[in-house]
LUMKOLKE-157402 format. One line per field, with one value per residue: residue number from 1; x, y, z of N, C-alpha, C in turn. Coordinates in Angstrom, 1 decimal, always signed. Layout:
N
pos: (NUM  ...)
nX: (X  ...)
nY: (Y  ...)
nZ: (Z  ...)
caX: (X  ...)
caY: (Y  ...)
caZ: (Z  ...)
cX: (X  ...)
cY: (Y  ...)
cZ: (Z  ...)
END
This chain:
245
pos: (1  2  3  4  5  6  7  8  9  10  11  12  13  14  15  16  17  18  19  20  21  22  23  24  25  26  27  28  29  30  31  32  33  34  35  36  37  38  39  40  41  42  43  44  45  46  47  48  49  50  51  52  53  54  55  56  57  58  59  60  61  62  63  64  65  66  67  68  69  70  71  72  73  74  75  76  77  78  79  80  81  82  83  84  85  86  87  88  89  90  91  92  93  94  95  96  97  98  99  100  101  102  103  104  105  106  107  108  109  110  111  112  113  114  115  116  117  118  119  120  121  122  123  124  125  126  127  128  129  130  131  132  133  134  135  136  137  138  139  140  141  142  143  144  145  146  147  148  149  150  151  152  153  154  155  156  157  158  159  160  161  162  163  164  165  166  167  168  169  170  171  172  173  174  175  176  177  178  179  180  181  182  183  184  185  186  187  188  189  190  191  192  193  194  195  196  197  198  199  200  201  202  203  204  205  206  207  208  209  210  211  212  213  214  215  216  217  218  219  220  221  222  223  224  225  226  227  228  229  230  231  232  233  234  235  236  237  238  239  240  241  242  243  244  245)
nX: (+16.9  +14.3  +14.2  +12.9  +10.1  +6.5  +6.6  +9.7  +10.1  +12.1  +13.1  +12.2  +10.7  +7.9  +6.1  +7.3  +6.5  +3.8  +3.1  +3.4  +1.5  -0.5  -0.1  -0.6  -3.8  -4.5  -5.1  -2.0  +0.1  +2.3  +5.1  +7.6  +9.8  +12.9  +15.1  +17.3  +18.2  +16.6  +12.9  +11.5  +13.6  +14.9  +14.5  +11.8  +11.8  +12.4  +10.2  +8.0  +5.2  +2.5  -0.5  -3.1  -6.3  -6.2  -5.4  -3.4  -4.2  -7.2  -7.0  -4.7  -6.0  -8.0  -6.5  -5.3  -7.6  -8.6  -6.2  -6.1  -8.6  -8.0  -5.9  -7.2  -8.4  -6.1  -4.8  -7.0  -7.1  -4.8  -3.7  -1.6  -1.3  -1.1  -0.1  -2.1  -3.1  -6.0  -5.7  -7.1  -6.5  -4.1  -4.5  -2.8  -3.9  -2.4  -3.2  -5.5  -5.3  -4.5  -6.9  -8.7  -8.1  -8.1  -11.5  -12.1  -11.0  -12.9  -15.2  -15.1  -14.3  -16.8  -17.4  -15.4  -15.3  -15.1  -14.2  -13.8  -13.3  -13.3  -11.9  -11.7  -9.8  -10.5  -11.4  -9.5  -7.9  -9.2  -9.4  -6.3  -4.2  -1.8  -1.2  -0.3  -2.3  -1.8  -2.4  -3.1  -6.1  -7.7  -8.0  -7.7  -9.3  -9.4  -10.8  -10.3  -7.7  -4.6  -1.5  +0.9  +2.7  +5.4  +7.0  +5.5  +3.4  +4.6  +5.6  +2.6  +1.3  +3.8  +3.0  +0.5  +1.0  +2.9  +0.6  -1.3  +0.6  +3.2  +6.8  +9.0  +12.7  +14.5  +17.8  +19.4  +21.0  +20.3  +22.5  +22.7  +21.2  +19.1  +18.0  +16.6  +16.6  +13.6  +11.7  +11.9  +13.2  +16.6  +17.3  +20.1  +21.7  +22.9  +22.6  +22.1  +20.5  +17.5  +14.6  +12.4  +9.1  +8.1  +10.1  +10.0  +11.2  +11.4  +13.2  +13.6  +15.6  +17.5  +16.5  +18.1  +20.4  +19.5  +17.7  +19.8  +21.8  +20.0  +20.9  +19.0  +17.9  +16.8  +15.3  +15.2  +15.7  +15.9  +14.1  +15.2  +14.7  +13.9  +13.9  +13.0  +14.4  +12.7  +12.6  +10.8  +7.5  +5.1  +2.0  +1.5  +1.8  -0.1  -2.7  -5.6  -6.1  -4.6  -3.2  -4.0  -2.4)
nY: (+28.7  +27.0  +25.2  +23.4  +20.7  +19.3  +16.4  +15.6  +15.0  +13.5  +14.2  +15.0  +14.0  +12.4  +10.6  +11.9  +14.3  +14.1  +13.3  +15.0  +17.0  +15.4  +15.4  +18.0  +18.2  +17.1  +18.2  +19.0  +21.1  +22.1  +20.9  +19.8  +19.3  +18.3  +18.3  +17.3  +17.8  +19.5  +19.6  +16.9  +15.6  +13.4  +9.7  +10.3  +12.3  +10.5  +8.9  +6.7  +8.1  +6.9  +6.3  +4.5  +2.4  +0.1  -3.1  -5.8  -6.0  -5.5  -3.4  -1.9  -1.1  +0.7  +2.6  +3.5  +4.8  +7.2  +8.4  +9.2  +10.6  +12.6  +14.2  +15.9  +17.9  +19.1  +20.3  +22.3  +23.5  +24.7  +25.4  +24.6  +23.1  +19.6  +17.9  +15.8  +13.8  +11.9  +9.2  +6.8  +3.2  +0.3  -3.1  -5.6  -8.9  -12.2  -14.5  -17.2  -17.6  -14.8  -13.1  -15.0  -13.8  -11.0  -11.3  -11.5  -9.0  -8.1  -8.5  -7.5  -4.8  -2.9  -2.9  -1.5  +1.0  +1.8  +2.6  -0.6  -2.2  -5.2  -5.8  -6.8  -8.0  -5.7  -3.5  -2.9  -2.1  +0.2  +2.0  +2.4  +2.6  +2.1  -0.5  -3.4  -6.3  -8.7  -12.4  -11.8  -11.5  -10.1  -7.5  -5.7  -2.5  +0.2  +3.6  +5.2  +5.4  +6.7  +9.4  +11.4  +14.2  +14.2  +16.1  +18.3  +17.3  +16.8  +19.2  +20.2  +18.8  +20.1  +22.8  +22.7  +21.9  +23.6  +26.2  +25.4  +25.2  +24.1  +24.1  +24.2  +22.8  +22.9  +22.2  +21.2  +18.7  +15.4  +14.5  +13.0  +11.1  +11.1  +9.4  +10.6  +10.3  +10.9  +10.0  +11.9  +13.3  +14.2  +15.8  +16.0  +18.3  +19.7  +22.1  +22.9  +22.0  +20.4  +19.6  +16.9  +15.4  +12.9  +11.6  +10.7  +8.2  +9.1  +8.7  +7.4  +6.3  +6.9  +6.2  +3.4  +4.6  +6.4  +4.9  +3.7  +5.0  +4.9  +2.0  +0.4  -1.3  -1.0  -2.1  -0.9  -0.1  +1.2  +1.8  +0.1  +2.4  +1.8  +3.5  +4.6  +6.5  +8.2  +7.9  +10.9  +10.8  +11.0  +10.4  +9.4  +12.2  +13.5  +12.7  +13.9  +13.5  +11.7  +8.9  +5.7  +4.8)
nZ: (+30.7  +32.1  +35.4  +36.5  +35.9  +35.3  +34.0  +31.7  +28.6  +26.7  +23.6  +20.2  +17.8  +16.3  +18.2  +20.8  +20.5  +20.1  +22.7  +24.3  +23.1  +23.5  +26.8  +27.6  +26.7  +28.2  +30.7  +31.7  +32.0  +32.9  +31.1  +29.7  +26.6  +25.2  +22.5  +20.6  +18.5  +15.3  +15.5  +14.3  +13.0  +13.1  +13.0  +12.2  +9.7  +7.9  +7.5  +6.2  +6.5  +5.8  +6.8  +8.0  +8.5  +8.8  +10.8  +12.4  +14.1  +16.2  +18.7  +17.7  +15.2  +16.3  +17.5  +15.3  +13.8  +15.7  +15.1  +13.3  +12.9  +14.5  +13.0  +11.3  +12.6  +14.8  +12.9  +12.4  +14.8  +15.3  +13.1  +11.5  +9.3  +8.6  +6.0  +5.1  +3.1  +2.0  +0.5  +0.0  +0.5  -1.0  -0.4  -2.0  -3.1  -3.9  -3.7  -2.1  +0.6  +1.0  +0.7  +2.3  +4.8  +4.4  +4.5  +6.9  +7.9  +6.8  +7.7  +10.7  +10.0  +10.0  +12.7  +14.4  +12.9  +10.3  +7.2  +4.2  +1.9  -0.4  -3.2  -7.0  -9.3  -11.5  -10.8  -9.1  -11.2  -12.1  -10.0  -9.6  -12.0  -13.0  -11.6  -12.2  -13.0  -13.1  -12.4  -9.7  -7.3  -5.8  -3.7  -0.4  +0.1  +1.4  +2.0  +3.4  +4.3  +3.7  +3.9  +5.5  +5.7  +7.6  +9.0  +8.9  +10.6  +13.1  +13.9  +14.1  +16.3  +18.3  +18.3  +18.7  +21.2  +22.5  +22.6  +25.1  +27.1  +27.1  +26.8  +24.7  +24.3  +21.8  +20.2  +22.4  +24.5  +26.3  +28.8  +30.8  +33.4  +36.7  +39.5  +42.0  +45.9  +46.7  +44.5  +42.2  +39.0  +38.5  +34.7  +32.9  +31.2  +28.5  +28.5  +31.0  +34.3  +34.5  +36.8  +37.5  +37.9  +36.4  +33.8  +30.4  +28.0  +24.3  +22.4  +20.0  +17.6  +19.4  +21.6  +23.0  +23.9  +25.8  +27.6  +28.4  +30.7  +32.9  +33.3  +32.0  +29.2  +26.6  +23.1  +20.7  +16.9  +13.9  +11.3  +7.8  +5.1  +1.7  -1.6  -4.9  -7.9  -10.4  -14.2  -15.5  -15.7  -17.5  -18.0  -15.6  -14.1  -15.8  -14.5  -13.0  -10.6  -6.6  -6.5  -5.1  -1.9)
caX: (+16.2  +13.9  +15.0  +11.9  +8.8  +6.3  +7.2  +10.0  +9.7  +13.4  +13.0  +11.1  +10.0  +6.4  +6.3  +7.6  +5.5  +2.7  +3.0  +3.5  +0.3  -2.0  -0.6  -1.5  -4.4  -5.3  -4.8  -0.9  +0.5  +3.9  +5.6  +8.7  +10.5  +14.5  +15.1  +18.9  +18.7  +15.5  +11.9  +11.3  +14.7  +15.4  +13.9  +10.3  +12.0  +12.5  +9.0  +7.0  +4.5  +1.4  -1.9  -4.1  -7.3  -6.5  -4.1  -4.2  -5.0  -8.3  -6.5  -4.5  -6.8  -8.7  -5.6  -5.3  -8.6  -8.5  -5.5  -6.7  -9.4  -7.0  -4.8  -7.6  -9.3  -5.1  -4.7  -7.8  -6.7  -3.3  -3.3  -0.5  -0.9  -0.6  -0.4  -3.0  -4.0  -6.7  -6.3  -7.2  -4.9  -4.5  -3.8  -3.1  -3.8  -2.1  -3.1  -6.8  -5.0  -4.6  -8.2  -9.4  -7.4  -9.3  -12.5  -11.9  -10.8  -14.1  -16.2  -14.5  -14.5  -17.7  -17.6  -14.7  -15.9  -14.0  -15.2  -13.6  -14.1  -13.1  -12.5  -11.3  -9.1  -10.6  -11.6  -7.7  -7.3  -10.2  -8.8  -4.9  -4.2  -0.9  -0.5  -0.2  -2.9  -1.7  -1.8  -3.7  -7.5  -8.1  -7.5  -8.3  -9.6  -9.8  -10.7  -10.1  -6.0  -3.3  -0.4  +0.6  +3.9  +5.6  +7.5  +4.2  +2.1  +5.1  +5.2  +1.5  +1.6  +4.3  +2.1  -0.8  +1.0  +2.7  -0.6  -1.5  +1.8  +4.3  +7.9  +10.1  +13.8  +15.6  +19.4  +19.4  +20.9  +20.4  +24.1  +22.3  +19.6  +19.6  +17.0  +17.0  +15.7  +12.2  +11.7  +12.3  +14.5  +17.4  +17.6  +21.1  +21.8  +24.3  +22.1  +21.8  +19.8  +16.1  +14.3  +10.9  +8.3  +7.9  +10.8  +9.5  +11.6  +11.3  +14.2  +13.4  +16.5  +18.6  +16.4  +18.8  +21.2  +19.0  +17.8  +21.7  +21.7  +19.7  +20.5  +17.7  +17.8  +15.5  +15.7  +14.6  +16.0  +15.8  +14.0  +16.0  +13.7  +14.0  +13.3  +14.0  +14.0  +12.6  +12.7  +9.3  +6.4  +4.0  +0.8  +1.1  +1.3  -1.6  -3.7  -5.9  -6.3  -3.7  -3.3  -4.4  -0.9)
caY: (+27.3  +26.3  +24.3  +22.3  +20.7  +18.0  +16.2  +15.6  +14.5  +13.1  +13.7  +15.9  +13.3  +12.6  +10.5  +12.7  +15.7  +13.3  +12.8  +16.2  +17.2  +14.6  +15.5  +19.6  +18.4  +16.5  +19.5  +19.0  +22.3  +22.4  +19.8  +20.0  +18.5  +18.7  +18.0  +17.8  +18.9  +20.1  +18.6  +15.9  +15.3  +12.1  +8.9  +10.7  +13.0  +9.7  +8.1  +7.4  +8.4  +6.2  +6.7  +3.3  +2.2  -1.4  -3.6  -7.3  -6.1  -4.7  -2.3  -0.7  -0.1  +1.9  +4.1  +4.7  +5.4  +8.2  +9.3  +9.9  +11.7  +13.8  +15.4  +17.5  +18.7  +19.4  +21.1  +23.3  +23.8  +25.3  +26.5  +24.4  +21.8  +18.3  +17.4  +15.0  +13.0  +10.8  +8.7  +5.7  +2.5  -1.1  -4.3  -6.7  -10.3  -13.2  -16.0  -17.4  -17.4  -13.7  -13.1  -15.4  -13.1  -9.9  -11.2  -11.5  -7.6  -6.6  -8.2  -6.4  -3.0  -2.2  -2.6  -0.6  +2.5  +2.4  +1.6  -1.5  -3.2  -6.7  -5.6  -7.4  -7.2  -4.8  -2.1  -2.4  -1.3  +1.8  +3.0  +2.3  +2.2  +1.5  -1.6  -5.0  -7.2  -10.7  -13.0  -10.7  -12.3  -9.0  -6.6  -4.9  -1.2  +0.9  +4.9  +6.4  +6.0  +8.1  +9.8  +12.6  +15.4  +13.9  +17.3  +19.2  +16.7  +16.7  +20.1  +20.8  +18.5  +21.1  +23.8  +22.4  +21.9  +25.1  +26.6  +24.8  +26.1  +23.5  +24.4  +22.7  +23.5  +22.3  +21.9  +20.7  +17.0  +15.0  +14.1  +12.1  +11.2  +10.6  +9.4  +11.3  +9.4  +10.6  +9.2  +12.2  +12.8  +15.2  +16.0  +16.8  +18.4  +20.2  +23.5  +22.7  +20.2  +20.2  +18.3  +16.3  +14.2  +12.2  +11.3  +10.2  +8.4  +9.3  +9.4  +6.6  +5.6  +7.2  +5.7  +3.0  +5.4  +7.5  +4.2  +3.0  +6.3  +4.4  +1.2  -0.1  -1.5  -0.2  -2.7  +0.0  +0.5  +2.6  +0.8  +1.2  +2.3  +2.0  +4.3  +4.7  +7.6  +7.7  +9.5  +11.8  +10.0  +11.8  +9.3  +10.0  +13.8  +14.0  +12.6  +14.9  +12.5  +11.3  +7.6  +5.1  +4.1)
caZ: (+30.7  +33.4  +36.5  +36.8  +35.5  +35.9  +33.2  +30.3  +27.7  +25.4  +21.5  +19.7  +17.1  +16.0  +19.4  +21.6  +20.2  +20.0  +24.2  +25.0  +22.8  +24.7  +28.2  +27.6  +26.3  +29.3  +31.6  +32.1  +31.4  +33.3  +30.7  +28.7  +25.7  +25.0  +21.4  +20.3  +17.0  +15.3  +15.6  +13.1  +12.7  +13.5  +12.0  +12.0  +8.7  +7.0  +7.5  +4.9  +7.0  +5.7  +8.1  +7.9  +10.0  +8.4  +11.0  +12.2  +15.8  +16.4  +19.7  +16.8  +14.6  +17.3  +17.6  +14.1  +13.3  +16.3  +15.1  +11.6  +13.4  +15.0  +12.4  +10.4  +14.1  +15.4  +11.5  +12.3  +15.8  +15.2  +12.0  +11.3  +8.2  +9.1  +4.9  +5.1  +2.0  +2.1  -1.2  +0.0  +0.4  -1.7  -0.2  -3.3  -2.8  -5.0  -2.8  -1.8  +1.9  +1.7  +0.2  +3.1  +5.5  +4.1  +4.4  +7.8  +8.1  +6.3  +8.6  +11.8  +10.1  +10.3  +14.5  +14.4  +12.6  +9.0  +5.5  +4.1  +0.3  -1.2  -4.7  -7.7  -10.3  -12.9  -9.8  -8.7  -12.6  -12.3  -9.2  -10.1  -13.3  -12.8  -11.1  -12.9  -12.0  -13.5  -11.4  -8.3  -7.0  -5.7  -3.0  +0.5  -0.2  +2.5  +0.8  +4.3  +4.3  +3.2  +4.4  +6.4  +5.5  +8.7  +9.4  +9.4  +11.6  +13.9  +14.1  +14.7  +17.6  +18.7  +18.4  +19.7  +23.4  +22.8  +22.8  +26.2  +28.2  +26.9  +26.8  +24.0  +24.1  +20.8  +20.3  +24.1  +24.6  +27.6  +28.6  +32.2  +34.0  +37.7  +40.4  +43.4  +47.1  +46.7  +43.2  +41.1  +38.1  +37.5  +33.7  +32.9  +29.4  +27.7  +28.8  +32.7  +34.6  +34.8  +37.7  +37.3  +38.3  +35.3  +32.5  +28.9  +26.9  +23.3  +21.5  +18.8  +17.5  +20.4  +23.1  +24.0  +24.5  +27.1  +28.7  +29.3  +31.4  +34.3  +33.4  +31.4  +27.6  +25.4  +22.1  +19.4  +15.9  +13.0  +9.9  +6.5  +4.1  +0.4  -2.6  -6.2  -8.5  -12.0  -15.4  -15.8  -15.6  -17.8  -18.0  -13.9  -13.7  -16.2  -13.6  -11.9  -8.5  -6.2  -6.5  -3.8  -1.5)
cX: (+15.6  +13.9  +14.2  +10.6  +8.1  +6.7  +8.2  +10.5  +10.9  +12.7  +12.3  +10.8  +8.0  +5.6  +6.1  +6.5  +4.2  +2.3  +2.5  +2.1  -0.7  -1.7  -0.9  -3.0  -5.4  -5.0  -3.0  +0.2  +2.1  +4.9  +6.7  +9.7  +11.4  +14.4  +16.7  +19.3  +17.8  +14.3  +11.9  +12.2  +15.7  +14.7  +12.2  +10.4  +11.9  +11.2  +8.2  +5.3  +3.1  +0.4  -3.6  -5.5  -6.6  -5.1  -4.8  -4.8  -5.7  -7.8  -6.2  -5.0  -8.0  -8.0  -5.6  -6.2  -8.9  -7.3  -5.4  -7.6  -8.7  -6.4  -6.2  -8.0  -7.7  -5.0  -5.4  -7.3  -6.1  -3.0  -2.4  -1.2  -0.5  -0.1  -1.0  -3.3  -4.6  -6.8  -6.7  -5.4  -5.1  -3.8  -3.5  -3.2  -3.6  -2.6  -4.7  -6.2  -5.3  -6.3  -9.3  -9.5  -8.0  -10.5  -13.0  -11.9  -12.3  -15.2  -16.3  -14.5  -15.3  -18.3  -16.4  -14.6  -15.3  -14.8  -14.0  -14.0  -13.2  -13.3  -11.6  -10.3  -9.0  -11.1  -10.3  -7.6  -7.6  -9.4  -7.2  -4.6  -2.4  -0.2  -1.1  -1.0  -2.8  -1.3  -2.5  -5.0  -8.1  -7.3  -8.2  -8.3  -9.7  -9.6  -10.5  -8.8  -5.5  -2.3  -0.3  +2.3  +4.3  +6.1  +6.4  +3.3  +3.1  +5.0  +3.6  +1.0  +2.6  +3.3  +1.0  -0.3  +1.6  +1.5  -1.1  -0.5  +2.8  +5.3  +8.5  +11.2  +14.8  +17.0  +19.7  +19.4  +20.9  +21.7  +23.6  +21.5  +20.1  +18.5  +17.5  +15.6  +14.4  +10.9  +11.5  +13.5  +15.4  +17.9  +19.0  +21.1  +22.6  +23.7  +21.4  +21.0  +18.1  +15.2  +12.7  +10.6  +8.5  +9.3  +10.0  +10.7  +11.6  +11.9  +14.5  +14.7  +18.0  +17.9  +17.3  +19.8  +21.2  +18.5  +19.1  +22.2  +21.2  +19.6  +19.8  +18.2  +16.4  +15.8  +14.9  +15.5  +15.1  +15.5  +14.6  +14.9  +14.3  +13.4  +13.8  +13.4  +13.8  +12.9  +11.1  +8.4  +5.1  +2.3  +0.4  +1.1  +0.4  -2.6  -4.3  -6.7  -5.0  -4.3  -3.5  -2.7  -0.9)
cY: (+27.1  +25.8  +23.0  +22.0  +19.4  +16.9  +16.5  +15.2  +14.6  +13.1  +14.5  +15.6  +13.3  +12.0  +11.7  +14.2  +15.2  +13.4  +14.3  +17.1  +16.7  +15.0  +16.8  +19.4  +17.4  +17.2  +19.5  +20.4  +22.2  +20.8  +20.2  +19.3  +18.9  +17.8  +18.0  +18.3  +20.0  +19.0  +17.9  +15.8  +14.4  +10.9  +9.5  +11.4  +11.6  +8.6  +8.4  +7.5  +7.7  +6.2  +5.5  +2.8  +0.3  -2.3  -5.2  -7.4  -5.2  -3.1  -1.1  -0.2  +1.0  +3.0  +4.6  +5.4  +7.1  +8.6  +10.1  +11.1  +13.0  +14.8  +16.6  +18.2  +19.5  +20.7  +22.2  +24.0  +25.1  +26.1  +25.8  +22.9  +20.6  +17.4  +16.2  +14.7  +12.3  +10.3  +7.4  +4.8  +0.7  -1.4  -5.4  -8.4  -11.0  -14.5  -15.9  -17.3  -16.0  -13.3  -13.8  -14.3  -11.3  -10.0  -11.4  -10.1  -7.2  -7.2  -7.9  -5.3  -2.2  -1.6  -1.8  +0.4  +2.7  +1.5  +0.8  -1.7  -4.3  -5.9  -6.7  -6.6  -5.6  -3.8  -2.0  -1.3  +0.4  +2.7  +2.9  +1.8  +1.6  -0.2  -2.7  -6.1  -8.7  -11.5  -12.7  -11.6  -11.2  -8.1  -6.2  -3.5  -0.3  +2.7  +6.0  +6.5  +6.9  +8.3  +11.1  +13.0  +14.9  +14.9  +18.2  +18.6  +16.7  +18.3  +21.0  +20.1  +19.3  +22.0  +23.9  +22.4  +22.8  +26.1  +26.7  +25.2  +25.0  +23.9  +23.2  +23.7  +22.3  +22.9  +21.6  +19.1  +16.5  +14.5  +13.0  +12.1  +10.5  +10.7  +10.0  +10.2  +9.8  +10.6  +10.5  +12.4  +14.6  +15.1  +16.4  +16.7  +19.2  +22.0  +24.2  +21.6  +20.9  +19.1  +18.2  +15.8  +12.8  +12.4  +10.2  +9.7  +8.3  +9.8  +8.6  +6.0  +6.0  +6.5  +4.8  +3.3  +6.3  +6.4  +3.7  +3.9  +5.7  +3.1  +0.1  -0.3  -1.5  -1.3  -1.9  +0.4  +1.2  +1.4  +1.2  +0.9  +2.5  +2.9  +4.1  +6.1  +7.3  +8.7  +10.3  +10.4  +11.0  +11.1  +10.2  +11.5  +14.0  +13.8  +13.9  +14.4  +12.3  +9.7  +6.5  +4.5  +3.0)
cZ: (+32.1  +34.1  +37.0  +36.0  +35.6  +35.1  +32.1  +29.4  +26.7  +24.4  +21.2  +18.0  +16.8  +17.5  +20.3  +21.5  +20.3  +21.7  +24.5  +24.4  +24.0  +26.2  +28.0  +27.1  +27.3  +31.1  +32.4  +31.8  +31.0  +32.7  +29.7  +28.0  +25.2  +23.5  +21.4  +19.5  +16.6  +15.5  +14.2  +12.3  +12.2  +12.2  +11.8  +10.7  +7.4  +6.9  +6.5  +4.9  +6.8  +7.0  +7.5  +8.8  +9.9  +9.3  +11.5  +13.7  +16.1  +17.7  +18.9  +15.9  +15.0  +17.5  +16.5  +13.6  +14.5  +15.8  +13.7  +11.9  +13.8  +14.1  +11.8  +11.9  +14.6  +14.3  +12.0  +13.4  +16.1  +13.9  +11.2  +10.3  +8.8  +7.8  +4.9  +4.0  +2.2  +0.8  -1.3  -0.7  -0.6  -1.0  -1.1  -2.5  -4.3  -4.6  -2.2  +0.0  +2.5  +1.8  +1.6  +4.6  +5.2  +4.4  +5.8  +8.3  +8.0  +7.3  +10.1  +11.8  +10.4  +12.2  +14.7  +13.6  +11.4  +7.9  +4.5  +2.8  +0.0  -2.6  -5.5  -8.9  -11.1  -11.5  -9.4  -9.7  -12.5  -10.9  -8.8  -11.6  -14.1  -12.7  -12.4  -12.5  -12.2  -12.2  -9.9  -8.4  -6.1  -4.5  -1.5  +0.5  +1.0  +2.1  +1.9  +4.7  +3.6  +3.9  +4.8  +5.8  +7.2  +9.7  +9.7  +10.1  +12.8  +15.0  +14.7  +15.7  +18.6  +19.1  +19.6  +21.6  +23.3  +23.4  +24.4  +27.2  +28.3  +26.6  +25.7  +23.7  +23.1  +20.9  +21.8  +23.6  +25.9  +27.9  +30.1  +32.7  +35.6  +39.0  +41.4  +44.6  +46.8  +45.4  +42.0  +40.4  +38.2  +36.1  +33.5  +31.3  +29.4  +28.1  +30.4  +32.7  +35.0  +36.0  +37.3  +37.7  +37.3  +34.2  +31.6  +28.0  +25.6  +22.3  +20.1  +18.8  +19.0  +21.8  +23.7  +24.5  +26.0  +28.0  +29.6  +30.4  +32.7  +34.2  +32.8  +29.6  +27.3  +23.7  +21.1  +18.5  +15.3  +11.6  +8.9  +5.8  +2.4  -0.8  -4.1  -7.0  -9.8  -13.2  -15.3  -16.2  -16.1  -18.2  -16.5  -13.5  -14.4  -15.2  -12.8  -10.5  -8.0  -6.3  -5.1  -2.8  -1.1)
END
């Protein structure tokens, strides 16, 4: 294990893989990320990864829409699969509030680079045939969402700063962190200590564990997500599309 680097980078989450991508890819070479278990381990394995341009603050939907851009160009990059679906996404509206609140979105989208629809009931039906529209006054469409395989977009952010001369050492935990007088860090882990310019923390649900290390609280949970399982659904595998999420 290596004794030094300029940066590194806790977690080896979608995050964490995410950082260490953008700094090799902004000429940072000498950068390295300690993982504890495997990558996309943590709460990034249980994401249900959804990839939207559509949010209520113009900033992030500038990130998402570059980060949408990003996965097929990282995909081609690497080699490495990001499972991208673009099946487009529905927002239902029951309420003339929300409906007001969409029409708002659609006339923002177009200065922020994404394509946007106001549809109604009977188009919910044509392009979900599922959902239930009693009661609904329409929807916000947006046919450039989807979702991403979170384990394989994690991973080809790996890759990609592999590529670049990133070091990632999995089953490595940080056990301490410790400023030294002329403001860098020693890394201590379960596989020696690493020194650096820069510490990243990126451990998602473990970050307030690695902030309490110097002190610092970190207020980050772990969202619980919900699922259910069904009998066969044979109407929905005849389909030959994926359904809008």
């Amino acid at each position: 294990m290596q004794d030094s680097a300029r940066v590194v980078v806790i977690g080896g989450g979608i995050v964490g893989c995410g950082v260490l991508y953008y700094l090799t890819e902004l000429g940072w070479p000498d950068v390295v990320l300690l993982e504890s278990n495997e990558l996309a381990s943590g709460t990034t394995w249980g994401s249900s990864a959804l990839v939207t341009h559509l949010t209520s603050s113009p900033f992030i939907s500038y990130l998402h829409k570059e980060t949408l851009d990003l996965y097929p160009r990282i995909a081609e990059e690497t080699g490495q699969s990001t499972g991208l679906h673009l099946t487009g996404s529905l927002r239902l509206a029951a309420s003339r509030e929300r409906m007001i609140e969409y029409e708002r979105y659609r006339a923002r989208a177009p200065l922020q680079g994404y394509a946007f629809h106001l549809i109604g009931p009977k188009e919910i039906e044509d392009l979900h045939p599922f959902v239930d529209t009693t009661g609904l006054l329409g929807a916000a469409y947006t046919p450039d969402d989807g979702y991403v395989e979170p384990a394989s977009a994690t991973n080809a952010f790996a890759a990609g700063a592999r590529n670049r001369g990133a070091t990632i050492y999995r089953r490595c935990s940080v056990r301490g962190l410790a400023q030294l007088p002329g403001g860098e860090w020693d890394v201590i882990t379960d596989r020696g200590t690493i020194r650096a310019e820069v510490v990243v923390n990126a451990a998602g649900m473990w970050a307030p564990t690695i902030s309490a290390m110097v002190g610092a609280c970190s207020p980050v949970i772990a969202m619980e997500r919900q699922y259910f399982v069904t009998e066969p659904f044979p109407s929905l595998a005849e389909l030959d599309r994926e359904l809008p999420v």
